[in-house]
C-alpha positions in Angstrom: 0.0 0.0 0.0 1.5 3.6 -0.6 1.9 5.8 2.0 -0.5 8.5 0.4 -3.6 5.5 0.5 -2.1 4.3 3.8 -2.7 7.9 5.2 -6.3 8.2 3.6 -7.2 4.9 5.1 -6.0 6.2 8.9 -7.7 9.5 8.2 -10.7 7.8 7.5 -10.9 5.6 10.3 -8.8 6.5 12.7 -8.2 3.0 14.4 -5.2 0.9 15.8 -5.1 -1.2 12.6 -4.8 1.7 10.5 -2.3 3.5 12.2 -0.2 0.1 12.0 -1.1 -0.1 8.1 0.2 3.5 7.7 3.8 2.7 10.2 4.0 -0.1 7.9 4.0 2.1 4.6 6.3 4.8 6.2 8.9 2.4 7.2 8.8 0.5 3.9 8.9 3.7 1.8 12.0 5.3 3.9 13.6 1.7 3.6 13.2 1.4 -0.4 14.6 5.3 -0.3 17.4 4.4 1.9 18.3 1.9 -0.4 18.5 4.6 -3.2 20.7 7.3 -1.4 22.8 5.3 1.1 25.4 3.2 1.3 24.4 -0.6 2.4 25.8 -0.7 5.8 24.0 2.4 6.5 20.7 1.7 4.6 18.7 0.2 8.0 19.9 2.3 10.3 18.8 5.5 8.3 15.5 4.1 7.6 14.6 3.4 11.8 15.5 6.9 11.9 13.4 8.7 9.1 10.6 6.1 10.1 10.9 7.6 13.2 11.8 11.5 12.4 8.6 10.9 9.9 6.4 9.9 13.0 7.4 12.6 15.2 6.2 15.2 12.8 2.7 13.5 11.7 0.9 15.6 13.6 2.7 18.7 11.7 1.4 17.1 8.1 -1.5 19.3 6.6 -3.9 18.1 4.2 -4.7 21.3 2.3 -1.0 22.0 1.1 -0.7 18.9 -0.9 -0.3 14.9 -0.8 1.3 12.9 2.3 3.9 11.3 -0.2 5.8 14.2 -0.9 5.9 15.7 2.6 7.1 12.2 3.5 9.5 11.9 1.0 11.0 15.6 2.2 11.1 14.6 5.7 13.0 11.2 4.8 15.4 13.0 2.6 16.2 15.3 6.3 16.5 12.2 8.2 18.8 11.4 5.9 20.9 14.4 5.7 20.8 14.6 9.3 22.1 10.6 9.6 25.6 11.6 7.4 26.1 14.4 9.1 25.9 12.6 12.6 28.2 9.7 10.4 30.6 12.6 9.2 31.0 14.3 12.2 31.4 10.9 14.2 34.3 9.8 12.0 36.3 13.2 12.4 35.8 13.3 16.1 36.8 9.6 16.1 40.2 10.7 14.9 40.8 13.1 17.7 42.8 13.2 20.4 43.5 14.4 24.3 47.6 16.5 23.8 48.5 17.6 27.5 49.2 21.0 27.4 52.5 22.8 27.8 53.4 24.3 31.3 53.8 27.4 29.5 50.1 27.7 28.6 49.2 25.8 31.9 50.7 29.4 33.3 49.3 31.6 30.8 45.7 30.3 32.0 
């Protein structure tokens, strides 16, 4: 099921089964888009975390300014940009390392 016809379906009846139907076709769109932009070993990680960005910010979605699918998809693609950042700036800081400071600076201080 898309996520536009998943949506429609929990708007119209608003029930447990629905809103599982429509977790289901989040997490399976941001997973086949993960697969797209990301590198393998970071493809499922990624996708927990747009599933989960995408979630958060349901209750932001509005109906009147266009189709769910596209306000997913924008929301994914920021989860995503967000994830290799957080990846980037990991493996710089990974690389890093405590230098005891000279007495002269010890002083200075």
């Amino acid at each position: 099921m898309t996520v536009d016809a998943a949506y429609d379906l929990y708007s119209a009846l608003d029930t447990a089964e629905s809103l599982n139907t429509l977790f289901t076709a989040i997490t399976t769109y941001a997973t086949r888009l993960a697969s797209m932009h990301l590198e393998p070993q970071d493809r499922e990680d990624a996708a927990q975390e747009a599933t989960l960005y995408v979630w958060r910010h349901l209750g932001k979605y509005d109906p009147s300014r266009g189709k769910f699918a596209p306000w997913v998809l924008a929301k994914v693609l920021a989860a995503f940009s967000s994830y290799r950042r957080a990846q980037r700036a990991q493996k710089r800081g990974a690389g890093w390392q405590m230098v005891p400071l000279s007495p002269e600076y010890v002083d200075f201080l």
